[in-house]
C-alpha positions in Angstrom: 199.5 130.4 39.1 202.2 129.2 36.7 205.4 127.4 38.0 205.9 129.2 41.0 205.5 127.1 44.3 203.2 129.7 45.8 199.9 130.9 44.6 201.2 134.6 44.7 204.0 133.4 42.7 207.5 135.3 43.6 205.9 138.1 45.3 203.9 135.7 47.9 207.1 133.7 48.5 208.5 136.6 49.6 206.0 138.0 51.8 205.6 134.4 53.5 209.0 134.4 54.3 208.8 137.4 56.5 206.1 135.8 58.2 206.9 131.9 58.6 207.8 131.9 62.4 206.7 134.6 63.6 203.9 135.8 66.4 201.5 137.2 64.4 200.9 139.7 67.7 204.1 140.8 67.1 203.6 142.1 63.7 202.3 145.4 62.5 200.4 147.0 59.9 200.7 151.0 59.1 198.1 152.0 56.8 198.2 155.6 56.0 195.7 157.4 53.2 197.4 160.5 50.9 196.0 163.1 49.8 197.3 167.0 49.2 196.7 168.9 52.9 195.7 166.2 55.6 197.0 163.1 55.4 195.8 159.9 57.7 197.2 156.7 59.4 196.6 153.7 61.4 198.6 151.6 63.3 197.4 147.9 64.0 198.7 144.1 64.1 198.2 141.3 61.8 194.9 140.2 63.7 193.1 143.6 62.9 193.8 144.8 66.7 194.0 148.5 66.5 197.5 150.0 67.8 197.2 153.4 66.8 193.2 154.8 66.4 193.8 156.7 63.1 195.4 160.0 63.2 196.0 163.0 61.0 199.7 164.2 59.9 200.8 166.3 57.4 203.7 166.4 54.7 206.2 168.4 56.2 209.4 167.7 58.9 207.0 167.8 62.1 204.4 165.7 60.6 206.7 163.2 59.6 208.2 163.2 63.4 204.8 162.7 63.9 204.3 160.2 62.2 207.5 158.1 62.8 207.4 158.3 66.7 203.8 157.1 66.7 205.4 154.1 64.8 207.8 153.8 67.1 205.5 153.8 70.0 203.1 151.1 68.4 206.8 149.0 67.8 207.3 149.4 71.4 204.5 148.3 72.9 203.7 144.9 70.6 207.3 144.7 70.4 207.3 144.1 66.9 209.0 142.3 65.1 208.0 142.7 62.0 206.6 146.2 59.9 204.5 146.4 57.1 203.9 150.0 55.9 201.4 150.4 53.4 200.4 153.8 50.8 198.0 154.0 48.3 199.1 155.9 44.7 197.0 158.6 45.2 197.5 160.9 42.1 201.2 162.2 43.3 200.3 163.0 47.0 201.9 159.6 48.0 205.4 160.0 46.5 206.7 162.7 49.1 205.4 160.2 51.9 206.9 157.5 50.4 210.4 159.2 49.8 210.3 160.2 53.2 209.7 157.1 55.1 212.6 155.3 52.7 214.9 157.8 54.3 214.3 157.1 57.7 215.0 153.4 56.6 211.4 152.4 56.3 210.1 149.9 53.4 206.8 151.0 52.0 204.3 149.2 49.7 202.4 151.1 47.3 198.8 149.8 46.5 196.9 150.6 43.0 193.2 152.4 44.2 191.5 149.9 42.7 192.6 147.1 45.0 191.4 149.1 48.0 187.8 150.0 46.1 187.8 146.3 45.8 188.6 145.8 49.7 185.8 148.0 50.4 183.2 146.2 48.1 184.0 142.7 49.3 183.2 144.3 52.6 180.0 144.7 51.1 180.3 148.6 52.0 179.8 151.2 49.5 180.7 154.0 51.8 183.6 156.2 51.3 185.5 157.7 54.1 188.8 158.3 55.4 188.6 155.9 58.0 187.1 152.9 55.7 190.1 153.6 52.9 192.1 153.4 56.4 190.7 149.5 56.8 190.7 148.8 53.0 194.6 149.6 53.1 195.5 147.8 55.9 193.1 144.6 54.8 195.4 144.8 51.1 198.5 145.0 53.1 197.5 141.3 54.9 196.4 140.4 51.8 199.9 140.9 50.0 198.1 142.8 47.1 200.8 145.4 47.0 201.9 146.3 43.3 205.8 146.2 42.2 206.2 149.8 41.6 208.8 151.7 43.2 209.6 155.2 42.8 212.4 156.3 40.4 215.4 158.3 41.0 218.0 160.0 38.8 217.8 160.4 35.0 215.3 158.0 34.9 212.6 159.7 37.1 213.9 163.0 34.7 213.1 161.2 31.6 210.0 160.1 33.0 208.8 163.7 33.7 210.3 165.0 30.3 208.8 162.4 27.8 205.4 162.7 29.4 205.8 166.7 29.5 206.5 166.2 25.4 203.7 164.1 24.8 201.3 166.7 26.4 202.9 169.6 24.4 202.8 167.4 21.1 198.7 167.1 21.5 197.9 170.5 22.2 200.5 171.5 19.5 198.6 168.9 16.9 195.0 170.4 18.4 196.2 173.8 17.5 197.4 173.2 14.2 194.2 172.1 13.3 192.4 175.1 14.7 195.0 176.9 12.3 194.1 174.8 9.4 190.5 175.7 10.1 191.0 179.3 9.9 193.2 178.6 6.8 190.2 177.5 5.0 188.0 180.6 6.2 190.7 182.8 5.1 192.3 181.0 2.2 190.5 177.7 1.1 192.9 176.7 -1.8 196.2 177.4 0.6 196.2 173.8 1.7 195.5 172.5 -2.0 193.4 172.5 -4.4 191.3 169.9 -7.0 192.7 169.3 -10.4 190.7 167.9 -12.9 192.8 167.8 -16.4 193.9 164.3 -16.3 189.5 163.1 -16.2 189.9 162.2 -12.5 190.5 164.5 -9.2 193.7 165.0 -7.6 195.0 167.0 -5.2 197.7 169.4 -5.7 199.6 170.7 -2.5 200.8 174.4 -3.0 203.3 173.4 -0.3 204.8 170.5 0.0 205.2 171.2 4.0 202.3 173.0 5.0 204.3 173.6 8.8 207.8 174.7 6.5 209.4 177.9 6.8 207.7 179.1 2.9 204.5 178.2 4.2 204.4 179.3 7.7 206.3 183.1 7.1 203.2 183.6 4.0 200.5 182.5 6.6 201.9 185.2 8.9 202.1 187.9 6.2 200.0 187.2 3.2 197.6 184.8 4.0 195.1 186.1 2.2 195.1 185.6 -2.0 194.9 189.6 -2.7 198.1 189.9 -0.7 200.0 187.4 -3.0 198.2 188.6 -6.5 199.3 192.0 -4.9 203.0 190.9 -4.7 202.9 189.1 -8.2 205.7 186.5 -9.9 208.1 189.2 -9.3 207.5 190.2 -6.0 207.4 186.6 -4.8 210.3 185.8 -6.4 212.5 189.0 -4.1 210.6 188.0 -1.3 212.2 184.2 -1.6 215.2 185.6 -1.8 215.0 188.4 0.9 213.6 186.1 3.3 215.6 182.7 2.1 212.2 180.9 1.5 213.7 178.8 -1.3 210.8 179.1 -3.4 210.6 177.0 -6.6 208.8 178.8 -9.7 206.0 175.9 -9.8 205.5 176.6 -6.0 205.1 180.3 -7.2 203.4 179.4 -9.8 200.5 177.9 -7.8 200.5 180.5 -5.0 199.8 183.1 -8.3 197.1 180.6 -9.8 195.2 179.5 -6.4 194.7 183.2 -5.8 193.2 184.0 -9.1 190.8 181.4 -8.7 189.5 182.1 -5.3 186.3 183.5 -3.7 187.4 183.9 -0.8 186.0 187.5 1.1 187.2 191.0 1.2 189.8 191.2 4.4 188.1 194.1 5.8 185.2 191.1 6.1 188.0 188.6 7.8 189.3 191.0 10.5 188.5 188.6 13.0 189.7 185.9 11.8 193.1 187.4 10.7 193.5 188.5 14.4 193.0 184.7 15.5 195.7 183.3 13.2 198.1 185.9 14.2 197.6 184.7 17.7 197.9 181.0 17.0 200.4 181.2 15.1 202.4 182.7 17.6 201.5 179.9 20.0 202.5 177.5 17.4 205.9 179.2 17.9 206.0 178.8 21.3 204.8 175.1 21.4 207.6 174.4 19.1 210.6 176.3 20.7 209.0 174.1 23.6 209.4 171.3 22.2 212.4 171.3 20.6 214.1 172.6 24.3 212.5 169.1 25.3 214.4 167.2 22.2 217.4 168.5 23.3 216.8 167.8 27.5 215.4 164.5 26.5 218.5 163.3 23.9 221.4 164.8 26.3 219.6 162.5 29.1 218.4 159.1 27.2 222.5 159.2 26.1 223.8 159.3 29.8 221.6 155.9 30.5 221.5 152.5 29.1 218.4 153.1 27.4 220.7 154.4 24.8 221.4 150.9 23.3 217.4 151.1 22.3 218.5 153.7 20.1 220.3 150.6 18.1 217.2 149.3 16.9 216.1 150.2 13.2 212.5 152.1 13.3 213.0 153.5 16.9 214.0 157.6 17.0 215.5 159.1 20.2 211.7 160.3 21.8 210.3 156.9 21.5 213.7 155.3 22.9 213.4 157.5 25.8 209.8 157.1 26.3 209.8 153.3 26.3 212.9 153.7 28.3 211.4 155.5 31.1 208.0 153.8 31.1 209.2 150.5 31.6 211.3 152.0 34.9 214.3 150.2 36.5 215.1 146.6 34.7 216.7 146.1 38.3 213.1 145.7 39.6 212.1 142.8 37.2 213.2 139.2 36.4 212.0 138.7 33.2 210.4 140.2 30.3 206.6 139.3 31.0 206.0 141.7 33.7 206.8 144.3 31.4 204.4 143.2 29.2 201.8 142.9 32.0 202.5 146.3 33.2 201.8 148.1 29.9 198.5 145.8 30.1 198.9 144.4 26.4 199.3 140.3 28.0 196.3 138.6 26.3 193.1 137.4 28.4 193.2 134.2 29.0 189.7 132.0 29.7 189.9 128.1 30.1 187.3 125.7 32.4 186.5 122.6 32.8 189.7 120.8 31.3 189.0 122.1 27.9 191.9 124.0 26.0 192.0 127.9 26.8 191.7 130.9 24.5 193.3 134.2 24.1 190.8 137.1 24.0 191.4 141.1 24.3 194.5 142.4 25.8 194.0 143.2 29.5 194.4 147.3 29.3 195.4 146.6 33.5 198.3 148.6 33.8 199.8 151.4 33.1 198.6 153.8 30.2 201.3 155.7 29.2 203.3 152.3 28.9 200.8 150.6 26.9 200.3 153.6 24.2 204.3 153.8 24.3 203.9 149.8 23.1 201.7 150.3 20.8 203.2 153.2 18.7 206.6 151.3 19.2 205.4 148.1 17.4 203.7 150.5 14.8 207.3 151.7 14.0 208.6 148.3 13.9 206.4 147.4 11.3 207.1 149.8 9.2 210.6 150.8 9.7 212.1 147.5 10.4 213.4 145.0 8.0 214.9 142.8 10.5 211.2 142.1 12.1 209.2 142.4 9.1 208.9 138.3 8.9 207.0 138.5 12.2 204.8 141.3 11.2 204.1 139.5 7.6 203.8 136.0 9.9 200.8 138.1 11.3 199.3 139.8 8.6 198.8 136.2 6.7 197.2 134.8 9.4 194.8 137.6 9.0 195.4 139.5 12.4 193.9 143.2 12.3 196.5 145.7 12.0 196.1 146.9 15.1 196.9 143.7 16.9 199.8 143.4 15.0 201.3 146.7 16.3 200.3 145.6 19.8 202.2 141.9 19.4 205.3 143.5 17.5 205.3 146.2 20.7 205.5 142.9 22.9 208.1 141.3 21.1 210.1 144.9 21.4 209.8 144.9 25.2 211.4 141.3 25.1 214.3 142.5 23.1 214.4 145.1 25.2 214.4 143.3 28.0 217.8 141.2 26.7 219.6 145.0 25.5 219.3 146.3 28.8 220.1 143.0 30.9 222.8 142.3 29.1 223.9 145.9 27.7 224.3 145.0 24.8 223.4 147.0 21.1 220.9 145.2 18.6 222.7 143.2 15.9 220.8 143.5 12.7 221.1 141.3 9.6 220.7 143.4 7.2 224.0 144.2 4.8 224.2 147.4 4.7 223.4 148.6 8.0 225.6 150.4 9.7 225.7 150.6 13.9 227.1 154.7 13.6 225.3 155.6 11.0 222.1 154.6 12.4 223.0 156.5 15.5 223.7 159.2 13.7 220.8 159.8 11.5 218.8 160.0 14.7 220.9 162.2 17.0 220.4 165.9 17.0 221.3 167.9 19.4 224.4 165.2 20.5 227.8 164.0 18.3 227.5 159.8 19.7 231.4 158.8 18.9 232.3 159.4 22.1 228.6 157.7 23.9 229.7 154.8 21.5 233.0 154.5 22.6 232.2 154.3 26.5 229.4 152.0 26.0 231.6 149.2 24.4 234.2 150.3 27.1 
C-alpha cells in the first residue's frame, strides 16, 4: 500500500476521481480484443449492462468509423458522461488501435494479458473465447488494473525498434560464430590455439590474438586449411601481409608455420563439404556485421539527438547500452520517481511479512518487462567492472557475501536511480575521480559522431 491514501496508490486516486459524483449509469466501458485480421468490441456501463452486444471491426479507416460511431451511439443513449476505453497488449496488433483512437481524442488503457487470464480464472472459467476475453477486459477496466504503459513516439519509439533489432542480430551473429568455430576445428584444430607444454604445465597459445581480426578472418577465407599455409611458407606469408595489409608479426607467422606442421588434420579433397559451409558462413558473418555496424551508426546519430545522451556521462556505459536503457525505460514524463522503473524491469525484491513479524526480501519479482530487466542486469555488470566511482557499493556487496549475480542486479537498480536524477534534471554525471575527463569520456565512446557540438547545446 505504502503512503498513498488509496489502496491503488496514485493510480487509484486518479481513477476515483473520475468517478466520485457521478451516475454510475452514466458511465461507460469499451472493451475491445486485438488481434491481426478481426478485431472485437463491446460497449457496456459500469453496472455490467450491455450497450453494444460485441461486434467485429477491422484496422483500417471504415473500421475505425465503425467503431467510433458505435461509441458514439452507446454515449448517446446513456448519455455518458464518463468513457473508459480499454485494449489488451496483444503482441503488436493493439498499437495501430490504440494510435488511432488517441487521434480521434480518445484515452485508452492498455491491460497486460495476464490480468485478463486472471479475470477469467477468478470467474472460475477456463474457457477461452473472444466473447469471454471481451468480459475479462471490461471486468479489469472496473477494476482499475490498467498498466502505465503508453505508446512511444519520435526518437524514442526509433531507438526502441533499433536497440532491440541490434540485440537480435548480435545473437544470431554470436550463434554463428560458433557454428564457424566448429567447422574451424574440423578443418583446422590448432587455428584457434594450441597446448604448450615446455614450461611443465599446459597453456594455451592463441595463433591470433583476435580470432574475428582482419589477419585471422581473410586466412579463414583463403587458407584455412594447414597445407595451404605450409604451401605459402615464411616467405609467402610474409608478401601476403604486406599485399593484403594484414600486419602480421613474425611470431604470429611463426605459429601459423608451426601449428601446420604439427597437424593431422585430413586431405581437403576429404573436407569439401565442410570448406563449402565456412565459405558460406563466413559470408553471412559479413553481412551480420555490415548490419550491425549500419545499426551503431543509426543508433549513435539518434541516442545524441535525445536526453538519453547524458547516460553516455557515466564511466562503464558505451553508446548501445546507453541507448538501450534509454529506450527501455520509455518517457521519464510518464513516471514520478525512480521505483517504478525498477518495478518495471521486474528486478524490485519480494517482499513476505505476516503476523507483525519483520518482513524479508526474497527473489526479484521477474514481473515486468524483459528486455528492461536484461538491459539492468548487463548495465550493473558494467558498473562493476568499469566504474570506479561505484565500486564502494559493489565491494559493500561482495563482503557481505552477495552472489555476483545479485550484485549486478542491485548495481543495475542503483543505475536506474541515477538515471532517474540525469534525465529529471538534465544534468551529466559528476565523477570524483582526478583524472576524468567529461570530453574525453565522450569521446572514447563515440564513433560514428564528433560530440563538441552535442556538448555544447546540452549545457546551452
Amino acid at each position: 500500500m505504502g503512503k498513498s491514501s488509496h489502496i491503488q496508490g496514485i493510480k487509484g486516486i486518479k481513477f476515483s476521481q473520475q468517478l466520485r459524483g457521478i451516475n454510475l449509469e452514466q458511465v461507460l466501458i469499451v472493451a475491445i480484443d486485438a488481434a491481426k485480421l478481426h478485431q472485437k468490441a463491446l460497449i457496456c456501463n459500469y453496472f455490467g449492462d450491455v450497450i453494444e452486444r460485441p461486434f467485429f471491426f477491422s484496422v483500417s479507416e471504415s473500421g475505425m468509423q465503425l467503431l467510433r460511431k458505435k461509441i458514439d451511439q452507446a454515449c448517446a443513449v446513456v448519455q455518458a458522461e464518463r468513457l473508459f476505453l480499454g485494449i489488451e497488449a496483444t503482441g503488436h496488433y493493439y498499437e495501430d488501435i490504440v494510435r488511432e483512437m488517441s487521434r480521434y481524442g480518445f484515452h485508452v488503457q492498455i491491460f497486460n494479458p495476464y490480468s485478463t487470464f486472471e479475470e477469467r480464472a477468478g470467474a472460475l472459467n477456463w474457457c477461452k473465447t473472444d466473447d469471454l476475453d471481451l468480459v475479462a477486459i471490461a471486468h479489469a477496466i472496473k477494476s482499475n488494473k490498467a498498466t502505465q504503459i503508453q505508446l512511444l513516439e519520435g526518437h524514442h519509439r526509433h531507438l526502441l525498434v533499433l536497440t532491440r533489432a541490434r540485440r537480435s542480430e548480435i545473437r544470431k551473429r554470436s550463434t554463428l560464430r560458433m557454428e564457424i568455430r566448429n567447422l574451424m576445428d574440423i578443418l583446422w584444430r590448432e587455428f584457434q590455439g594450441y597446448a604448450d607444454h615446455s614450461q611443465g604445465k599446459a597453456r594455451k597459445i592463441k595463433v591470433f590474438s583476435d580470432f574475428w581480426g582482419k589477419a585471422s578472418s581473410f586466412m579463414m577465407e583463403h587458407y584455412p586449411h594447414p597445407s595451404m599455409i605450409l604451401q605459402l611458407g615464411e616467405k609467402g606469408l610474409r608478401e601476403l601481409s604486406v599485399r593484403h595489409n594484414l600486419k602480421l608479426r613474425q611470431s604470429a607467422i611463426q605459429k601459423l608455420l608451426h601449428v601446420a606442421g604439427q597437424s593431422l588434420s585430413r586431405h581437403k579433397d576429404e573436407l569439401r563439404p565442410e570448406f563449402m559451409l565456412l565459405n558460406m558462413k563466413l559470408r553471412d558473418l559479413k553481412a551480420f556485421n555490415s548490419k550491425i555496424e549500419a545499426l551503431d551508426q543509426e543508433i549513435e546519430s539518434l541516442l545524441l539527438q535525445t536526453d538519453g545522451r547524458l547516460l553516455l556521462t557515466v564511466p562503464g556505459l558505451g553508446v548501445s547500452t546507453s541507448a538501450e536503457l534509454y529506450a527501455e525505460i520509455g518517457n521519464i514524463d510518464h513516471f514520478t520517481h525512480a521505483g517504478q522503473w525498477i518495478k518495471k524491469a521486474g528486478t524490485n525484491p519480494m517482499i513476505k511479512q505476516t503476523g507483525g513479524h519483520k518482513g524479508s526480501y526474497g527473489h526479484i519479482s521477474k514481473q515486468g518487462n524483459d528486455h528492461l530487466r536484461y538491459v539492468v542486469f548487463l548495465v550493473g555488470r558494467n558498473l562493476c567492472l568499469h566504474n570506479q566511482d561505484l565500486k564502494a557499493f559493489y565491494e559493500r556487496l561482495k563482503g557481505r557475501g552477495k552472489h555476483e549475480r545479485a550484485i549486478f542486479i542491485a548495481m543495475g537498480n542503483k543505475m536506474l536511480k541515477i538515471a532517474f536524477a540525469l534525465l529529471r534534471d538534465k544534468v551529466p554525471f559528476h565523477s570524483q575521480i582526478k583524472d576524468y575527463s567529461l570530453q574525453d569520456e565522450l569521446n572514447k565512446k563515440l564513433k560514428y559522431n564528433c560530440f563538441v557540438t552535442h556538448l555544447q547545446r546540452t549545457a546551452a
